[in-house]
N, C-alpha and C positions, 0 to 999 in steps of 0.2 A: 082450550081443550076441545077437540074434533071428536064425533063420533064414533070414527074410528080405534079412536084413542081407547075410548069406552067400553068398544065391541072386547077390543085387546083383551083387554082386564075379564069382560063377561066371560068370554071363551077361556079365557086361562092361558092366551099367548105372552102377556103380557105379566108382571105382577107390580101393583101400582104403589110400592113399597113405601114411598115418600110421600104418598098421598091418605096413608090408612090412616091416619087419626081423626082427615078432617070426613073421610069418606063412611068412618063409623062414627062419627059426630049426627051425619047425616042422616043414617041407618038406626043411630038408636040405641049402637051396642057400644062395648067396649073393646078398644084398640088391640089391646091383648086378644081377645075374645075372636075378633077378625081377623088380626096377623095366626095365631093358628089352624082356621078355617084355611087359609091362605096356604097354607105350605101342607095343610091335611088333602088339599085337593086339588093342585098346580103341583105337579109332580117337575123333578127335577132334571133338564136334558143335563145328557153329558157332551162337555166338546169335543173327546174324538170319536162319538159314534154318529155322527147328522154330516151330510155335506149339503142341504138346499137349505130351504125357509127355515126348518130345525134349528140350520148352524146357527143364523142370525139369531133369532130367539136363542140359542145356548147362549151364546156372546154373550147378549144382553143379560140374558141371566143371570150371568157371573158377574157381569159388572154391578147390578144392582146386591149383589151378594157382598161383594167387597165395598159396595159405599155402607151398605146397611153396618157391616166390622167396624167399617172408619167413624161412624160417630156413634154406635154402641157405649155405653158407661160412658167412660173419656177418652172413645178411642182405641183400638186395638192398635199391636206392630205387623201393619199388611204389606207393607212396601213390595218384600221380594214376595211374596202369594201374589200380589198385583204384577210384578214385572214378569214373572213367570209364566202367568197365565195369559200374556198376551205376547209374549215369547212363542209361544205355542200355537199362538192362533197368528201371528208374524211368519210362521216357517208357513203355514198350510197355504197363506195368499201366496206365497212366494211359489212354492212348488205346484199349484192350483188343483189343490189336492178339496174341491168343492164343486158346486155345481153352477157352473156359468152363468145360468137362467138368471141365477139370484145373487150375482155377484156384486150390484149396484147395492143392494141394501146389506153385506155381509161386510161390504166395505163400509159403508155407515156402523155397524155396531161395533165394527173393528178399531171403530176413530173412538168413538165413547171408552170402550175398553183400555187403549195406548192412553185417550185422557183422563180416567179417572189413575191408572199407575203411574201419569204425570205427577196428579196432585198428589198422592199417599207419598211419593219420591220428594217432592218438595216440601211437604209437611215432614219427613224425616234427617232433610238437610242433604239428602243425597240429589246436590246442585246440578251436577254435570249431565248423572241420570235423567233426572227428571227433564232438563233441557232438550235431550236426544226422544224420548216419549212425545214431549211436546211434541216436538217437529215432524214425527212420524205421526201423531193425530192427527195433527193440520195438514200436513197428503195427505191422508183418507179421506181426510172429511171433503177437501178438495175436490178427490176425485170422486167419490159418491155425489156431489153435490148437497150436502146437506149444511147448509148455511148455519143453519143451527144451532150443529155441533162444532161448527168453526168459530161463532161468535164466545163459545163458554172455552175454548182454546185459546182466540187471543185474552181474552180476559184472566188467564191463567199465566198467561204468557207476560202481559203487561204486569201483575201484580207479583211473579219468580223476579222480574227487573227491578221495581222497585223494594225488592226485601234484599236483594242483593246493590242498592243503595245507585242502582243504574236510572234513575229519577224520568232523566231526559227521555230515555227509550218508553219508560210506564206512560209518561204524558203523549209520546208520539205514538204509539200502538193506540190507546185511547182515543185519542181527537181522529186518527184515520179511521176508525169505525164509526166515531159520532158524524164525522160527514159524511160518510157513506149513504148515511139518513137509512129510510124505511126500517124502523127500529122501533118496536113498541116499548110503554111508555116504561115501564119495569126494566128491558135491556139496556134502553138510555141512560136509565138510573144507574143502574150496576156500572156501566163504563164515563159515566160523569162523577160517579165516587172515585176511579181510577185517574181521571183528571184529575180529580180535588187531589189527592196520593202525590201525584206527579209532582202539580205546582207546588205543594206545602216543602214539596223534597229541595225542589230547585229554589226556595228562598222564597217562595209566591204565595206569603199566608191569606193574604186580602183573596186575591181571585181566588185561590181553595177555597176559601170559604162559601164566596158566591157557587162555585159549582156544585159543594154539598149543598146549600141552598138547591140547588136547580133539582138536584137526585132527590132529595125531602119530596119539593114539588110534585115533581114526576111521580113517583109513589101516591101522594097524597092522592091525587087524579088518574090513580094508572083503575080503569074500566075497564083494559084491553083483556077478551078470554084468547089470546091466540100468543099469551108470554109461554115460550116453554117450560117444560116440567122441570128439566134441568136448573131454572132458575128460583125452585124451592126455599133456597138455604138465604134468598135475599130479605132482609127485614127492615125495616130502622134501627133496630140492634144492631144489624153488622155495620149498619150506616157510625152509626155512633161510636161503636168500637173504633173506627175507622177516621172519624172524625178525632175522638181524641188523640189517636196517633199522631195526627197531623200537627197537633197542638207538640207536643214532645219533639217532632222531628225538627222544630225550631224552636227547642228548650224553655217550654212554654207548658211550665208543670201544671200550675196554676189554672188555667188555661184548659188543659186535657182531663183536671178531675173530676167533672160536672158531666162530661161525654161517657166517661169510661165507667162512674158509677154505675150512672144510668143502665149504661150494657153490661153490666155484673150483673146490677139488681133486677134488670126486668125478667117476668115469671110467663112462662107458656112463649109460642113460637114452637120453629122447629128446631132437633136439637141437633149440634152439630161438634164433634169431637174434639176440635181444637177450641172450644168454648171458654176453656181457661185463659186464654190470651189478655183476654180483658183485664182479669184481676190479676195478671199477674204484669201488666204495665200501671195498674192502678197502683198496685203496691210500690213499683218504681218510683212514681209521681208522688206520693205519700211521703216517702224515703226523703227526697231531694228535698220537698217542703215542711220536713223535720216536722209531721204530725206524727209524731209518734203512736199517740194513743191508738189514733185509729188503723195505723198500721197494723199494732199490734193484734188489735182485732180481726183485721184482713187475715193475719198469717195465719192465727186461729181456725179460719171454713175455711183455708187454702191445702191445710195439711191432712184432713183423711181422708183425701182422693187420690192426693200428687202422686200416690205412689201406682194407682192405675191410668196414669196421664200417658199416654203412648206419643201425645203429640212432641216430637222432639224439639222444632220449636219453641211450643208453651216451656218446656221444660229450661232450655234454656235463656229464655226471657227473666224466668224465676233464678235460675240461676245467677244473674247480671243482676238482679235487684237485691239478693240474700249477699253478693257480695258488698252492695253500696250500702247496703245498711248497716254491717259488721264494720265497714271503714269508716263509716261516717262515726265524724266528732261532737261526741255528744246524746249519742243511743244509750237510753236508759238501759241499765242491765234487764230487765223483764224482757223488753222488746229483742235484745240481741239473746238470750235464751230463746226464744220464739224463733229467731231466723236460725239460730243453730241446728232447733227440732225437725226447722222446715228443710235443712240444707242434709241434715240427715237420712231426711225421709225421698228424696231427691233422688241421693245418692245409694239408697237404702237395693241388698242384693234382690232380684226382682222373683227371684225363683225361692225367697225364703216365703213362710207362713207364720 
């Protein structure tokens, strides 16, 4: 974190939204207590009234606006507010309807903006979208030069390949960034979890393994203060969610429930919308290895949220697990009452009260 970073937030260019907990940790107060200082005294730009330094700060504005929705409760449905909004600010680059002085950094916010409607796209399964986002972040960020914002693009990138079961591309996007080197130790990590991803996909559970191994490491030992902000949402939690994946992607139930607990049960961290994923492959894993009981308890503190889960996603993970459990031979009536409650609440209309 640079001084400048600092100045940002003092001055009110900036607002350090994913940082305010640890930043009122610091200060002494309550998170609540600063996030409305925050917004009572950083007044809000708009995007079409700024064409210099303005715009960029509006840009940026919005985009921390729309990450803040996307992991609210469980998640909001921002998709098209996110596509939209950088639809918008896509026509202004085009017609250079800004002010050229500042057009290196207006392109850099423009790349965060196209990347975070990447991800809210790909968290809502709109595939195709979110592909086309992607690859207009990665020009921006290109042509801005900001590395930074390139590295949380392929890493976006690498991980839409491997959810769409393209194994080979997640491991080769990954390893070309890990050679590339000069990578601190927390980025390393984050794209040597996307190895471990890759290899588990293509059949490779031993080496996966070692490369969570190496990402664990890396964390263990990351002293680096120069990881970006962007890179918040990394924990051992997503390590572990992550980890147990890998165990499942080569039907290794058994294997993944020790991981994915873990990333259910752990408390504190930052919170991040699509957070049910966890338990809702844990409960898959539970299903296959006919533990019933504790399923049934999973389904239990799975179902009075499911119905504010925006992540589509999550949602449909749960859906593939409430099917295998209703087919499975041998589901105590109790436990298949539970996946009915939970497959109702799913499907439940979203606009009733």
């Amino acid at each position: 974190m640079t001084r400048k970073e600092v100045s940002r937030w003092e001055t009110g260019k900036r607002v350090p939204r994913e940082w305010l907990p640890f930043i009122a940790a610091a200060l002494d107060v309550s998170a609540a207590q600063l996030r409305e200082d925050v917004y009572d005294r950083v007044p809000l730009l708009r995007l079409d009234e700024t064409r210099g330094s303005e715009y960029a700060q509006a840009i940026r504005e919005a985009s921390q606006r729309l990450i803040f929705l996307d992991n609210e409760l469980t998640g909001m449905p921002i998709a098209e507010v996110a596509a939209r909004t950088f639809k918008s600010v896509h026509r202004r680059l085009g017609n250079g309807e800004y002010d050229s002085a500042y057009e290196r950094d207006i392109r850099s916010a423009a790349s965060e903006l196209a990347e975070v409607a990447g991800w809210v796209l790909f968290d809502a399964e709109q595939h195709d979208a979110a592909h086309r986002f992607n690859r207009e972040a990665l020009f921006l960020a290109r042509l801005s030069g900001d590395r930074s914002m390139e590295l949380l693009i392929l890493q976006n990138m690498a991980m839409h390949a491997g959810w769409l079961g393209r194994y080979r591309e997640e491991l080769a996007v990954a390893r070309a960034v890990i050679e590339q080197g000069r990578l601190s130790p927390r980025i390393e990590a984050i794209f040597r979890m996307r190895e471990a991803k890759g290899l588990a996909g293509c059949g490779a559970l031993t080496e996966a393994i070692r490369s969570f191994g190496k990402a664990r490491s890396l964390m263990e030992h990351d002293g680096s203060p120069h990881a970006p902000a962007w890179s918040w949402w990394f924990t051992e939690n997503e390590i572990d969610g992550h980890h147990g994946h890998a165990f499942m992607t080569v039907s290794d139930h058994a294997g993944a429930v020790p991981f994915l607990q873990r990333s259910t049960e752990q408390q504190g961290g930052p919170t991040v919308g699509y957070r049910g994923m966890a338990a809702a492959r844990l409960l898959d894993c539970l299903l296959h290895l006919r533990a019933w009981r504790d399923a049934e308890e999973l389904v239990a503190s799975i179902v009075p949220t499911v119905g504010e889960t925006a992540s589509v996603r999550t949602r449909r993970l749960l859906d593939t697990a409430v099917h295998n459990g209703l087919t499975a031979a041998g589901a105590p009536p109790a436990l298949r009452d539970a996946l009915k409650h939970l497959a109702d609440a799913l499907h439940a209309d979203p606009y009733a009260l």
